[in-house]
VMD Tcl script that builds the backbone (N, CA, C; Angstrom):
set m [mol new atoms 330]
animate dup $m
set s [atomselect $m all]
$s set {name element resname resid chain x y z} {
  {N N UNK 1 A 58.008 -14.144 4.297}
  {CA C UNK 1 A 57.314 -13.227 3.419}
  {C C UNK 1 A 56.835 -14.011 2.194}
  {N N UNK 2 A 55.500 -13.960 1.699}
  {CA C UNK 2 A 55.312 -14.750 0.479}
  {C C UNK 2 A 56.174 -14.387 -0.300}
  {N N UNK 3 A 55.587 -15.123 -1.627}
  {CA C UNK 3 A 56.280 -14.822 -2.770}
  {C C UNK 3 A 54.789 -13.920 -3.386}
  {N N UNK 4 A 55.132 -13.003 -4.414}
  {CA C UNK 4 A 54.311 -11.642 -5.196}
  {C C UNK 4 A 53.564 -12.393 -6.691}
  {N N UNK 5 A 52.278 -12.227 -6.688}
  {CA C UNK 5 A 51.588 -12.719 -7.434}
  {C C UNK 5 A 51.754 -12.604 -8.615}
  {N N UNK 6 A 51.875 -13.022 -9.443}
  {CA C UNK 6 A 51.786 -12.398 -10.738}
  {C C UNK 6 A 51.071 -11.318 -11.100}
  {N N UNK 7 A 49.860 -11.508 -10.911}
  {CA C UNK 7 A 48.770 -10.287 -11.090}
  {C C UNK 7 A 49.521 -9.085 -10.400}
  {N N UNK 8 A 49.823 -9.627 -9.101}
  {CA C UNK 8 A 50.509 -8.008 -8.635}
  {C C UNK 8 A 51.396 -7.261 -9.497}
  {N N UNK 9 A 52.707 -8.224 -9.894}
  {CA C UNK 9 A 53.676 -7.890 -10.091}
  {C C UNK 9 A 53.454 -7.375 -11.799}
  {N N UNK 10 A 52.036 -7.560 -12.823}
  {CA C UNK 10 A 51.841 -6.997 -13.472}
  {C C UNK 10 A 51.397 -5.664 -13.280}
  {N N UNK 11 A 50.457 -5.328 -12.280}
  {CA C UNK 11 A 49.712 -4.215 -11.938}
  {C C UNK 11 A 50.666 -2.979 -11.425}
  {N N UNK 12 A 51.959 -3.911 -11.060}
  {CA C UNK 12 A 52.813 -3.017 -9.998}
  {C C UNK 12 A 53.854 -2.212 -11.588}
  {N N UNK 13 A 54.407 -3.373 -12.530}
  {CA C UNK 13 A 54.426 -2.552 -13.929}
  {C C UNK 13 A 54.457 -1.634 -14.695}
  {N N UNK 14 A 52.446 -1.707 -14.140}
  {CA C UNK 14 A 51.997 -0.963 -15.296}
  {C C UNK 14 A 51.486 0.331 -14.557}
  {N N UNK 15 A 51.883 0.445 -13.154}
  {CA C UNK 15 A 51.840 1.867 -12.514}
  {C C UNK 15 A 53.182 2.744 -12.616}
  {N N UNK 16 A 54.355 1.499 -12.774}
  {CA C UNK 16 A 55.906 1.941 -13.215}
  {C C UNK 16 A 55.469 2.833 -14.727}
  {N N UNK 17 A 54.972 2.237 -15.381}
  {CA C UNK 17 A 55.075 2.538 -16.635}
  {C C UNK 17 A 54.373 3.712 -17.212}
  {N N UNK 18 A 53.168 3.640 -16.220}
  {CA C UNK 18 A 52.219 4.899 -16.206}
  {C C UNK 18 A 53.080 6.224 -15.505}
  {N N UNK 19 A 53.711 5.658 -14.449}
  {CA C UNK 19 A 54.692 6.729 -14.055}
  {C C UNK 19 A 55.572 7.465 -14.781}
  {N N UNK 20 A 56.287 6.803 -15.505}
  {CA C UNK 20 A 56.822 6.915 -16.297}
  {C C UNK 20 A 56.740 7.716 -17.502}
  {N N UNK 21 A 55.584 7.494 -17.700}
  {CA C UNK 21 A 54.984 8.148 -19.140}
  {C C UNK 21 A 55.341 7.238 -20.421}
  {N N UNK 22 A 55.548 6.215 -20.052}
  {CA C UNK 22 A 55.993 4.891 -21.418}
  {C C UNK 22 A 54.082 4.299 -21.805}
  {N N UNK 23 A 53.781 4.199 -22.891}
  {CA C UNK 23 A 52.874 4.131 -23.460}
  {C C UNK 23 A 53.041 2.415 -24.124}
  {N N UNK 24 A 52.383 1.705 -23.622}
  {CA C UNK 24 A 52.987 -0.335 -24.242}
  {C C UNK 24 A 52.170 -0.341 -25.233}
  {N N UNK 25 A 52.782 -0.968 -25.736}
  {CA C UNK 25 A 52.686 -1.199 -27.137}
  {C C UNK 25 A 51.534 -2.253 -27.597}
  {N N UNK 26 A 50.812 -2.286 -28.405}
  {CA C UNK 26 A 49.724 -3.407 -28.402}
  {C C UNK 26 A 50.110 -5.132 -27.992}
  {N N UNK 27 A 51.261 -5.594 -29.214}
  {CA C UNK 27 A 51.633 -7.224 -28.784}
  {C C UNK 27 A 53.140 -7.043 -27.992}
  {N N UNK 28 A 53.558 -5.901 -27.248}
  {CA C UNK 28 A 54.913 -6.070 -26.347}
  {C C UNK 28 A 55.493 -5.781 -26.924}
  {N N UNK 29 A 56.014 -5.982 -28.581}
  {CA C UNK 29 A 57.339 -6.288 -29.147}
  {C C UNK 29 A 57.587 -4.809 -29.776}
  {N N UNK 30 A 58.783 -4.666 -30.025}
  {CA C UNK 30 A 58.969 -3.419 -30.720}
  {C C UNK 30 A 58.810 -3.315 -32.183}
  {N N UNK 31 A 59.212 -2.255 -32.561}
  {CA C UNK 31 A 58.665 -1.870 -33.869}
  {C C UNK 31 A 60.140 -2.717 -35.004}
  {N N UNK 32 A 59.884 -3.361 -36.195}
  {CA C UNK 32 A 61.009 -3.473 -37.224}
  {C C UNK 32 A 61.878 -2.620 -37.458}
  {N N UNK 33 A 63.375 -2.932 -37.204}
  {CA C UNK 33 A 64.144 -1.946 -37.865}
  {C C UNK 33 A 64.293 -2.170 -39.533}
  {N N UNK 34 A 65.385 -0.882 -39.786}
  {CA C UNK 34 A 65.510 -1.083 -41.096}
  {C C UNK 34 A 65.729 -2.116 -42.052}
  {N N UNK 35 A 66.158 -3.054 -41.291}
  {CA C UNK 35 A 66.798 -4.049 -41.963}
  {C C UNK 35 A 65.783 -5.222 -42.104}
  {N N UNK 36 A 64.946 -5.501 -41.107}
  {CA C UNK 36 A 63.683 -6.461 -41.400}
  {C C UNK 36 A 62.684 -5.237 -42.096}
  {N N UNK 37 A 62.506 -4.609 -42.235}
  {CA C UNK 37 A 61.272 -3.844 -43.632}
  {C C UNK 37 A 62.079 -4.247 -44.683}
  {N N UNK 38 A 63.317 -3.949 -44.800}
  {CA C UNK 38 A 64.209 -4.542 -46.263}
  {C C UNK 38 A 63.995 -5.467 -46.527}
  {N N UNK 39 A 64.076 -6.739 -45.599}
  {CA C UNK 39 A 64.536 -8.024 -46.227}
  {C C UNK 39 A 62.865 -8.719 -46.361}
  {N N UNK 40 A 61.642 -7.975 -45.249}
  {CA C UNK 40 A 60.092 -7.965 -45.774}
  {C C UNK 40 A 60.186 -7.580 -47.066}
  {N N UNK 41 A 60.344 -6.669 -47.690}
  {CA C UNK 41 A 59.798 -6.323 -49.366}
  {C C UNK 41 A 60.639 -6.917 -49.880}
  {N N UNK 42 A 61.956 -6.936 -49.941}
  {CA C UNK 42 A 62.459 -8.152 -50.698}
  {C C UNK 42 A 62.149 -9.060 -50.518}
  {N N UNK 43 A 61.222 -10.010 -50.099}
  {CA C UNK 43 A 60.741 -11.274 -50.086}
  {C C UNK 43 A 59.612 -11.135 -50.284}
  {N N UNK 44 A 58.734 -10.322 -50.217}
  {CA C UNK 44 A 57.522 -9.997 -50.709}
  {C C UNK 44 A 57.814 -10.067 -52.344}
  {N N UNK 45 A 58.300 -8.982 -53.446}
  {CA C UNK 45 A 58.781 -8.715 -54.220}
  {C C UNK 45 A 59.646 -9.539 -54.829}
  {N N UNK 46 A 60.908 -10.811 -54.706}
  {CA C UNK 46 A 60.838 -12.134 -55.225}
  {C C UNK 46 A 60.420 -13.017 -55.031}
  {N N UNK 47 A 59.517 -13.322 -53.961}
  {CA C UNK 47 A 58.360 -14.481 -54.560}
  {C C UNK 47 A 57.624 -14.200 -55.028}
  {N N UNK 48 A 56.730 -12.821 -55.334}
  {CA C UNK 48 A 55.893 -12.946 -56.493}
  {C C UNK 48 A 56.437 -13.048 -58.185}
  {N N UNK 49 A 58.017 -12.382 -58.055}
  {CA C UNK 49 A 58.545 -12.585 -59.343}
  {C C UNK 49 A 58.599 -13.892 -59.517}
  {N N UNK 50 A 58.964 -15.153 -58.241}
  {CA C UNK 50 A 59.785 -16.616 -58.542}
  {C C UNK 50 A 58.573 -17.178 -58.890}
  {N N UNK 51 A 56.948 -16.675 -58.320}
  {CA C UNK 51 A 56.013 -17.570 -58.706}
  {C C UNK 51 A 55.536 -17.380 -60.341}
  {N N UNK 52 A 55.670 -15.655 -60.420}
  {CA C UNK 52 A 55.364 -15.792 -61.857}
  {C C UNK 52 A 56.082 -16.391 -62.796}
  {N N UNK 53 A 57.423 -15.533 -62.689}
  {CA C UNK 53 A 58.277 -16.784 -63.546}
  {C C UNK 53 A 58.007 -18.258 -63.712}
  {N N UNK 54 A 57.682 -18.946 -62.809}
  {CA C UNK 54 A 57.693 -20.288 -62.743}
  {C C UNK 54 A 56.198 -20.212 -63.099}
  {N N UNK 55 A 55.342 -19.934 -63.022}
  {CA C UNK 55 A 53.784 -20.127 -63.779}
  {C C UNK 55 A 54.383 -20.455 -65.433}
  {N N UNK 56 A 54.851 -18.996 -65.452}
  {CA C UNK 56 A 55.588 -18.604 -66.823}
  {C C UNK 56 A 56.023 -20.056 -67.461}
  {N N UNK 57 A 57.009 -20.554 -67.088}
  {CA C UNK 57 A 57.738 -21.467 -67.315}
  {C C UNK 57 A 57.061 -22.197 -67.886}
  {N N UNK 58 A 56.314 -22.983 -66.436}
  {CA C UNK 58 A 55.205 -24.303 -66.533}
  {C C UNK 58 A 54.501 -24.566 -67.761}
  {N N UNK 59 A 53.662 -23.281 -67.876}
  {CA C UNK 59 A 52.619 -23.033 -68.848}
  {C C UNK 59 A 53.382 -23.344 -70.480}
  {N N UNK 60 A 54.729 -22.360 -70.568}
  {CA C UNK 60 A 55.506 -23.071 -71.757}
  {C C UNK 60 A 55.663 -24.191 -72.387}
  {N N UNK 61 A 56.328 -24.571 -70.828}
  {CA C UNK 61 A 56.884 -26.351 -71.207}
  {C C UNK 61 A 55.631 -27.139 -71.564}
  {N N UNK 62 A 54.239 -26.985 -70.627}
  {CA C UNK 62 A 53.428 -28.050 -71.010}
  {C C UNK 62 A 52.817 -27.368 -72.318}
  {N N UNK 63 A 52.620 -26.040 -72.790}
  {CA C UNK 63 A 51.933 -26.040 -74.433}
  {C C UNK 63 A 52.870 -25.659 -75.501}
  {N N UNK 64 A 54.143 -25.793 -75.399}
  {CA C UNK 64 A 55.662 -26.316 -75.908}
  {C C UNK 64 A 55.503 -24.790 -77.129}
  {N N UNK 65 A 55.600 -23.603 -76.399}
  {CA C UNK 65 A 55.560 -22.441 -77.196}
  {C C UNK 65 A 56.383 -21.779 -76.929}
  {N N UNK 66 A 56.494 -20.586 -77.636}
  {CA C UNK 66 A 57.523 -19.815 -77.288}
  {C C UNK 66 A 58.220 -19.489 -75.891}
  {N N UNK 67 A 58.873 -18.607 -75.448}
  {CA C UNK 67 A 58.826 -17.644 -73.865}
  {C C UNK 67 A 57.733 -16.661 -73.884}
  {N N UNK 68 A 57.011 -17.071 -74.807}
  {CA C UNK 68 A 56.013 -15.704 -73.968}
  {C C UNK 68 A 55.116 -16.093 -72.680}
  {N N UNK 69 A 55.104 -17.023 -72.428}
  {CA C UNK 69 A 54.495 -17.114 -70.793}
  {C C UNK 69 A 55.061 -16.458 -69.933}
  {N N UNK 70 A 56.420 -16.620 -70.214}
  {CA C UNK 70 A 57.230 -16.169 -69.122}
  {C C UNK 70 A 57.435 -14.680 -68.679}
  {N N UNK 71 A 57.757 -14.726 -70.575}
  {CA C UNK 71 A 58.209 -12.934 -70.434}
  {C C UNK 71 A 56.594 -12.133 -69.599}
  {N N UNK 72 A 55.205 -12.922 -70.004}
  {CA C UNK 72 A 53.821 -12.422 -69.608}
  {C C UNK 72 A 54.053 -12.335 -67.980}
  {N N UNK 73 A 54.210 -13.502 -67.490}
  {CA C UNK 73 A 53.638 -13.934 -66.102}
  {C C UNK 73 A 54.986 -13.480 -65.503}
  {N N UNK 74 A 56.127 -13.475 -65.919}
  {CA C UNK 74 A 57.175 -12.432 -65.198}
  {C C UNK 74 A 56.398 -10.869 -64.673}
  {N N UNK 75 A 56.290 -10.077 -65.885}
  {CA C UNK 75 A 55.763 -9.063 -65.695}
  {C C UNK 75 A 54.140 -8.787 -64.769}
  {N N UNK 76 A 53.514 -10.126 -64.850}
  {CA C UNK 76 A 52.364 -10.018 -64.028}
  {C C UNK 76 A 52.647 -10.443 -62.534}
  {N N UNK 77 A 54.020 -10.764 -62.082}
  {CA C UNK 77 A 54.419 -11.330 -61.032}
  {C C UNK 77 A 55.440 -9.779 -60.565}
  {N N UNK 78 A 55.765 -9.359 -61.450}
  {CA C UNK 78 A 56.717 -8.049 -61.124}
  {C C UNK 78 A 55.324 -7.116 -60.610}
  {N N UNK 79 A 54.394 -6.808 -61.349}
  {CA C UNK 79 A 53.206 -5.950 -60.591}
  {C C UNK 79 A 52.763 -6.598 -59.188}
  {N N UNK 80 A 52.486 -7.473 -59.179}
  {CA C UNK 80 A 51.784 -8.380 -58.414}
  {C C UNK 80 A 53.085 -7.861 -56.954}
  {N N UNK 81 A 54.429 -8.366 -57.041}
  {CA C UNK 81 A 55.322 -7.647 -56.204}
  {C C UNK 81 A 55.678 -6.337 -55.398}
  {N N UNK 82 A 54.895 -5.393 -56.839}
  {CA C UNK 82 A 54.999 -3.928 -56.462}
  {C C UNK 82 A 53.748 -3.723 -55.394}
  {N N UNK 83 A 52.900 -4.417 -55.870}
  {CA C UNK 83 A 51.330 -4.090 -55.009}
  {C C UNK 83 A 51.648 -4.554 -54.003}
  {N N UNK 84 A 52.142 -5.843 -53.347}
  {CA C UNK 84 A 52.493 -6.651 -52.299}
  {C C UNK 84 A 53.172 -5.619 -51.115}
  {N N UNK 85 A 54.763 -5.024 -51.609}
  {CA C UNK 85 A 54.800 -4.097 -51.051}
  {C C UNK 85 A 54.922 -2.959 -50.633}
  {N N UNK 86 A 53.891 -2.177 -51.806}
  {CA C UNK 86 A 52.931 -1.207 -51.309}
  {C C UNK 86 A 51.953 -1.230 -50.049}
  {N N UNK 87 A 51.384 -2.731 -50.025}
  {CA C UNK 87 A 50.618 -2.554 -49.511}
  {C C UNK 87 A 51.345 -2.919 -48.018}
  {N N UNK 88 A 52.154 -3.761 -48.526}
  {CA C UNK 88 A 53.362 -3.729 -46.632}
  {C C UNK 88 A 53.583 -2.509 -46.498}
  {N N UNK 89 A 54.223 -1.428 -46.992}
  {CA C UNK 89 A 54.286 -0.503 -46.581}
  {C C UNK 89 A 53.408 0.527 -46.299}
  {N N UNK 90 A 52.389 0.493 -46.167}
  {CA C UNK 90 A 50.986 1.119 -45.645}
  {C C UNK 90 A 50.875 0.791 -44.445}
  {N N UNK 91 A 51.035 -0.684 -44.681}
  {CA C UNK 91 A 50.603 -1.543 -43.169}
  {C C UNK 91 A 51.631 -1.098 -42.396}
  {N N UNK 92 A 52.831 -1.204 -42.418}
  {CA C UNK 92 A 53.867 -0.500 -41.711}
  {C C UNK 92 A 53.800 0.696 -41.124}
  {N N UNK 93 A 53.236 1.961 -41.699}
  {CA C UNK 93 A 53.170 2.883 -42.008}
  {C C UNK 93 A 51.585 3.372 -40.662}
  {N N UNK 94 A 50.863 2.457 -41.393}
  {CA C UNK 94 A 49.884 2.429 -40.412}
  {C C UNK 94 A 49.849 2.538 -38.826}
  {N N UNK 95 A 50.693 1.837 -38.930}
  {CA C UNK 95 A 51.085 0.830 -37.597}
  {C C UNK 95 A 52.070 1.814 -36.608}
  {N N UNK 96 A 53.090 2.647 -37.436}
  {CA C UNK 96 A 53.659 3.601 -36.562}
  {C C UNK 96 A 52.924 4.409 -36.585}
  {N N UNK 97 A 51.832 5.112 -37.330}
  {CA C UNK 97 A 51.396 6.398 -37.155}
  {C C UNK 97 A 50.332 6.231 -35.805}
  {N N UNK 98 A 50.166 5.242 -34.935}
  {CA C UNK 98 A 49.644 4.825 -33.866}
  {C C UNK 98 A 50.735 5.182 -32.597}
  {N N UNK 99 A 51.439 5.381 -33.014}
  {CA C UNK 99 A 52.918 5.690 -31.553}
  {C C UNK 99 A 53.531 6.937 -32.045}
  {N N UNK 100 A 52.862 8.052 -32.431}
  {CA C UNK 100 A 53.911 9.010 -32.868}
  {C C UNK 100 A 55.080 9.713 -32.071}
  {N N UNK 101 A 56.198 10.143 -32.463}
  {CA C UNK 101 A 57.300 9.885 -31.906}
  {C C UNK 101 A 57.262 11.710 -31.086}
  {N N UNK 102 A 57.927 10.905 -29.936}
  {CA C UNK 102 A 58.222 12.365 -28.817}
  {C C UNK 102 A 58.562 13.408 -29.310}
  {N N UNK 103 A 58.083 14.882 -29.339}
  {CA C UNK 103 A 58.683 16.014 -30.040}
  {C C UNK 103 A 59.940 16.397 -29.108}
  {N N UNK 104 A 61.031 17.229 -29.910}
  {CA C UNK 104 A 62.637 16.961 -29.084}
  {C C UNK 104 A 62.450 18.429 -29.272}
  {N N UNK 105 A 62.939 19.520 -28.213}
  {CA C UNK 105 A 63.591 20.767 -27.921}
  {C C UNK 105 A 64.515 20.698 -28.920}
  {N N UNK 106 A 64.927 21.950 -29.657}
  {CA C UNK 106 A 65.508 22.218 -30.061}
  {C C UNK 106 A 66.860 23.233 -29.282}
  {N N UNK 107 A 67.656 23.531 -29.553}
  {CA C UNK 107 A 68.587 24.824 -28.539}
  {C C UNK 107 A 68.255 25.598 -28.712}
  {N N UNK 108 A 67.323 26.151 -30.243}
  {CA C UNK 108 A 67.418 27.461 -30.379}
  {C C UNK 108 A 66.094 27.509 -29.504}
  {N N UNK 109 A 64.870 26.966 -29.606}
  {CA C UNK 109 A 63.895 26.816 -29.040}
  {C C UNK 109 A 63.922 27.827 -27.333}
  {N N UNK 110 A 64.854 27.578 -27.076}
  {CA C UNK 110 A 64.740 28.499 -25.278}
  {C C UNK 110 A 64.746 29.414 -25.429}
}
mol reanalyze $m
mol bondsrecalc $m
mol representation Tube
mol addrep $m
């Protein structure tokens, strides 16, 4: 008996899957849990603080002035963070409202 083509054994799949009623997903992979969206905006949100700060810094040391660079470009790095992920969370947001989730029976429902 040969061996099953690839092509088949995709086609054969995606009639499982159609059977099924499973809907694939654009790149295969599943969606982020809670814990990678967390540790996304927290890293979104301190590197824009670590870059401002450190602009901050730079700018000090080389025109040998007060902290106000810092305290400035902190706060323009703290916005800069908030927008970052805002805008991850849109994209996120986006992205599930493309798979909306199975409606569930309730008991009282019958």
């Amino acid at each position: 008996m040969p061996a099953p083509e690839p092509d088949d054994l995709r086609a054969l799949g995606e009639k499982l899957d159609k059977a099924r009623g499973i809907t694939p997903k654009g790149d295969g992979g599943s969606s982020p849990g809670a814990l990678g969206i967390a540790f996304r905006f927290a890293t979104e949100f301190g590197a824009a603080l670590f870059v401002g700060a450190g602009l901050g810094w730079l700018l000090d040391h080389w025109l040998h002035t007060a902290p106000i660079f810092i305290v400035v470009m902190f706060i323009l790095g703290a916005a800069a963070g908030i927008r970052n992920v805002m805008r991850a969370a849109a994209e996120l947001n986006a992205e599930a409202a493309k798979y909306p989730a199975p409606s569930v029976k309730d008991d009282d429902e019958e």
